[in-house]
VOTOR-510379 format. One record per residue (C-alpha): residue in one letter; x, y, z. Coordinates in steps of 0.05 Angstrom, whole numbers, plus 32768, in hexadecimal, padded with zeros to 4 digits. Example, Ala and Ser with C-alpha at 12.3 -4.5 7.8 and 13.67 -1.06 7.14 Angstrom:
! residues 2
A80F67FA6809C S81117FEB808F 
! end
This chain:
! residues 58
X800080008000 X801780447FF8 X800480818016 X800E80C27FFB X802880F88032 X7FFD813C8029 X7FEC8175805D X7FA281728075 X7F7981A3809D X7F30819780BD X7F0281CA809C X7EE181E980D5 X7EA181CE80F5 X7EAC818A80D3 X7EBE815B8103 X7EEF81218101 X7EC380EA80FE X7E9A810480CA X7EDB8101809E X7EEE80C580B7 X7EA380A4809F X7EAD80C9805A X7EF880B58054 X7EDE80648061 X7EA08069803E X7E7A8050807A X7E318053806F X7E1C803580AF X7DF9803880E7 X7E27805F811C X7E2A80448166 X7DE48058817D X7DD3804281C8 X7E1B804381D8 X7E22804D8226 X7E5980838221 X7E6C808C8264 X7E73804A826E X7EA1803C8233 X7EC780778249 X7ECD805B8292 X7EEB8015826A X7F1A803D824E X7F2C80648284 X7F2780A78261 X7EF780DF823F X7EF280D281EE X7EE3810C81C8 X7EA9813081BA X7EA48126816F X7EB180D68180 X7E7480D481B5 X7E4780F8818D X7E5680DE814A X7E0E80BA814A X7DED810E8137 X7DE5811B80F2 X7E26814180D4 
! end
């Protein structure tokens, strides 16, 4: 595989996982009824805004 190197910058108000789901093509459901604070407590830390509330409409 190769990957070609190139300078990027997050237009504003767009968040990261809504380039992440255009990047992959993912059409899918997102991770509705996910018990946030609880996966958070798992993990032992706070995720991101954009990551927890991924499941609103970009």
């Amino acid at each position: 595989m190769i990957l070609a190197r190139r300078a990027f910058t997050r237009p504003p108000g767009v968040r990261w996982v809504a380039l992440l789901r255009e990047a992959t093509g993912w059409t899918g459901l997102d991770r509705c009824g996910v018990d946030w604070a609880a996966a958070e407590a798992g993990l032992g830390t706070a995720l991101p805004g954009d990551y927890t509330t991924a499941n609103v409409a970009s």
